[in-house]
C-alpha positions as CSV (number, residue, x, y, z in Angstrom):
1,X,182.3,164.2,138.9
2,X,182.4,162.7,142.3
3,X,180.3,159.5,140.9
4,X,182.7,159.5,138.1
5,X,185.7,159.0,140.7
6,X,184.0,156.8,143.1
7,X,182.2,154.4,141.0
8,X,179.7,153.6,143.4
9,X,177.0,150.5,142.6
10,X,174.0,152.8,143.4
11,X,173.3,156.6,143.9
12,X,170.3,157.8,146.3
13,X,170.0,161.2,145.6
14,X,166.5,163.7,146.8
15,X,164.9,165.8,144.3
16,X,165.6,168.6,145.9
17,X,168.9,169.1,147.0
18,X,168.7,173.4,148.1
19,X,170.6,174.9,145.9
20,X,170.5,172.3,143.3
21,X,168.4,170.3,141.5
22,X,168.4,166.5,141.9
23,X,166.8,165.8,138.1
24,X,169.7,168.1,136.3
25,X,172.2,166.5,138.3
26,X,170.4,162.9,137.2
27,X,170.7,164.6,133.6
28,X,174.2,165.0,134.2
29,X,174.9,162.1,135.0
30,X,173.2,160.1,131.9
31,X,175.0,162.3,129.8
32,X,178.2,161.4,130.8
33,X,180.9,160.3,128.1
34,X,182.0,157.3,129.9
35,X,179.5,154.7,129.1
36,X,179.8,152.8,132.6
37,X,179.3,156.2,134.8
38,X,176.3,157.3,132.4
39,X,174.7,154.3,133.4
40,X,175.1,154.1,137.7
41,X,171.6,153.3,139.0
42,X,170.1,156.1,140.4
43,X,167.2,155.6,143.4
44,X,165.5,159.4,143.5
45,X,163.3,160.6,146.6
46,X,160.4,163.2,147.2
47,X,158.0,164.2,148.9
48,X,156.0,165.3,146.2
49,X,154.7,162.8,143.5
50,X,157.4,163.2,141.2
51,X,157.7,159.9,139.5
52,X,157.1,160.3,136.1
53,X,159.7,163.1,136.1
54,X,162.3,161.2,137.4
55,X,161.7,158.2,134.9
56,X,161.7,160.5,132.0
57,X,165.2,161.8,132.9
58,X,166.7,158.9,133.7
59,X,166.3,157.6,137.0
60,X,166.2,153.8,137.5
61,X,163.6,154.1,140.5
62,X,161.7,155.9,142.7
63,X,160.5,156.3,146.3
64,X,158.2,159.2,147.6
65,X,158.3,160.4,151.4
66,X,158.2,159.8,154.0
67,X,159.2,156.0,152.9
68,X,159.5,153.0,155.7
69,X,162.9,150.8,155.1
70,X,160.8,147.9,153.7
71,X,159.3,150.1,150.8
72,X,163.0,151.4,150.5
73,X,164.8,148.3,150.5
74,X,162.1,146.6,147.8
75,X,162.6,149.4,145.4
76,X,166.7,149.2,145.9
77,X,166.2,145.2,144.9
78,X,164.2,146.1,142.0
């Protein structure tokens, strides 16, 4: 919802978010109704190897911690 209102030109956004799940949320997300929201670019994080995961639901990159702001920044330009 917030993405929705905001419009921003990237979300970075952890697997694990406590309570929630970052890969339903990237789900969520893709399955929005409006067209240009559904398709935000989305950099996901872990810790754990979680790549594959992430591409499969949507996520238009991925960084595993820790991460140094080189390796970050590369991925972002991607």
């Amino acid at each position: 919802a917030e993405v929705a209102r905001v419009r921003p030109a990237l979300v970075i956004m952890d697997v694990r978010l406590g309570a929630h799940d970052g890969l339903d949320l990237l789900r969520q997300l893709r399955a929005h109704p409006n067209r240009e929201v559904a398709s935000t670019p989305v950099l996901m994080m872990s810790a754990e190897d979680l790549a594959a995961q992430c591409q499969e639901a949507g996520a238009s990159g991925f960084v595993e911690k820790p991460f140094d702001t080189e390796s970050l920044v590369r991925t972002i330009q991607e």
